[in-house]
N, C-alpha and C positions, 0 to 999 in steps of 0.2 A: 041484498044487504050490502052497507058498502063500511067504512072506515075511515079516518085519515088522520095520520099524529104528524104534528108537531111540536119541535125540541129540541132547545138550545142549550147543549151540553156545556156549552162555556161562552163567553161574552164576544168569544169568535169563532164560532160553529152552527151550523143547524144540521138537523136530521131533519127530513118531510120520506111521510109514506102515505100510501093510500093503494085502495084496494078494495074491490068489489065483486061477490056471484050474484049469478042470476039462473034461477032454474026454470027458466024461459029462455028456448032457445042456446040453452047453456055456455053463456058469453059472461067470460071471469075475465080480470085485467087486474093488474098491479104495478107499482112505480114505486120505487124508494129512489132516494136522493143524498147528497153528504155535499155542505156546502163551507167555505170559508169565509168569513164576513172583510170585506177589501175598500179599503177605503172610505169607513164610515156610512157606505153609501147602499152596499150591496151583498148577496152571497154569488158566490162563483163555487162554481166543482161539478162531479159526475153526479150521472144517472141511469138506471134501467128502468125498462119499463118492457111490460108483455101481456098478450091480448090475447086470449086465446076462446074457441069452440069447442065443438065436438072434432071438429076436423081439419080447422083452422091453429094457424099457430103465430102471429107477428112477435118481432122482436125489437129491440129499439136499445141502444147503449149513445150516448153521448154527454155534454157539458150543458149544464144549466146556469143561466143567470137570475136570481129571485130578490125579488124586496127592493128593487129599483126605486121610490118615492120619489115623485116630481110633481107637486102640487097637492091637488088631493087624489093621486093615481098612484098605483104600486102594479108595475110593470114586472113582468115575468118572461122567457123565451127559453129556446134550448135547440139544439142541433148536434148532433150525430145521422151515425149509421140505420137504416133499419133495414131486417129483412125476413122472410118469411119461408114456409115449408113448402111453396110454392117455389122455390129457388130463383125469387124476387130480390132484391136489394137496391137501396138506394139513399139521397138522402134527405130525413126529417126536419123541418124546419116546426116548431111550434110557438106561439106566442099568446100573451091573456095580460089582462090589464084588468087591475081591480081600482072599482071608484066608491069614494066615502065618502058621505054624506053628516 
């Protein structure tokens, strides 16, 4: 089962959350986010995010950029730390590009 809100507390804010179990293999993960709208163009602000198993644990804290529009694309990215119960660390680069039709 999974989730995901989005919400713009004021005309220069978002929230996004999302979140998902699975009782297969028992792989649950979650991410919120808090963004400040800059420049007409964009949100910028932090993020967590965290994956975890029965045994597994990843972690993830950094800055996200969301709602980038350039054409008919709305670009997304984000980088920070992550690390894990493995006593792994290192860092996250992510990116998505959404296209409308």
């Amino acid at each position: 089962a999974g989730f995901e809100l989005w919400h713009e507390p004021s005309t220069t804010t978002m929230l996004a959350a999302d979140a998902s179990v699975s009782s297969i293999g028992a792989g649950n993960s979650a991410r919120a986010a808090f963004g400040w709208r800059l420049f007409e163009r964009f949100y910028l602000g932090p993020e967590a995010q965290v994956y975890s198993t029965d045994n597994y644990v990843h972690k993830r804290v950094g800055v996200h950029i969301t709602a980038l529009k350039i054409d008919k694309r709305e670009w997304m990215g984000a980088i920070g730390m992550a690390n894990d119960n493995d006593n792994r660390s290192g860092i996250y680069v992510r990116i998505g590009v959404l296209t409308r039709h």
